[in-house]
C-alpha positions as CSV (number, residue, x, y, z in Angstrom):
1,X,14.4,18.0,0.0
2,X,11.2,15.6,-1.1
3,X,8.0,16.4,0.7
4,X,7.1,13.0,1.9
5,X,3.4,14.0,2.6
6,X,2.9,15.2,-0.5
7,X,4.7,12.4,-2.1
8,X,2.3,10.0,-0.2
9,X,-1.0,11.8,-1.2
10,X,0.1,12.1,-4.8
11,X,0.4,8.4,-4.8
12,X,-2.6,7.3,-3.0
13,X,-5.0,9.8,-5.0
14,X,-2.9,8.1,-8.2
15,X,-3.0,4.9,-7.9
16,X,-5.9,4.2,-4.8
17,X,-8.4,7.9,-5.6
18,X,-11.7,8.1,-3.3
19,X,-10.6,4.2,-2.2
20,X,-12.3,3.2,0.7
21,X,-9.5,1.4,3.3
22,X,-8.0,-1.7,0.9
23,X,-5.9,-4.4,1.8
24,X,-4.7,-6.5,-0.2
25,X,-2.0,-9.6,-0.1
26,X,1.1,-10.5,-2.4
27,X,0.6,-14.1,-1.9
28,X,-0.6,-16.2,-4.6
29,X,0.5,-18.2,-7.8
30,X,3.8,-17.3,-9.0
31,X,4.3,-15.3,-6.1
32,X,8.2,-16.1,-4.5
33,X,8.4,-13.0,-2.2
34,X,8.2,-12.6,1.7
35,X,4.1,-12.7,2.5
36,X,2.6,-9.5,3.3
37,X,-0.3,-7.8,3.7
38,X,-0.5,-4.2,2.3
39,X,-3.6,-1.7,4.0
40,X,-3.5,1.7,2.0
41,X,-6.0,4.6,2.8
42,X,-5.7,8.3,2.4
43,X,-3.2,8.8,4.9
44,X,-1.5,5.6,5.6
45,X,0.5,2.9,3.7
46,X,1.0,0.5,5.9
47,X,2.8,-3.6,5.4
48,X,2.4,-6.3,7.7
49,X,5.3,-9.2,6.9
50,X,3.9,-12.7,7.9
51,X,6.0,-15.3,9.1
C-alpha cells in the first residue's frame, strides 16, 4: 500500500517547501497541452482544465 498523504507532503515540501499558496498555468509558447491552471499548497494539489 502507498500512503497517499505522505506521498503528497513529501512532494509538496520537495518541490514547493515553506511556499505560500502558488498557482501557476501550463499555457504559453510551445505549450500543445489541454490549458490548466495548477494551485499547490501544503495540503492541496489541485487542477482546474479550461475550456
Amino acid at each position: 500500500m502507498i500512503d497517499l498523504d505522505a506521498l503528497r507532503r513529501w512532494f509538496t515540501a520537495e518541490l514547493w517547501a515553506d511556499a505560500e499558496p502558488t498557482w501557476f498555468t501550463n499555457t504559453g509558447p510551445g505549450i500543445t497541452g489541454e490549458p490548466a491552471v495548477v494551485g499547490i499548497d501544503d495540503h492541496v494539489i489541485t487542477i482546474l482544465w479550461l475550456p
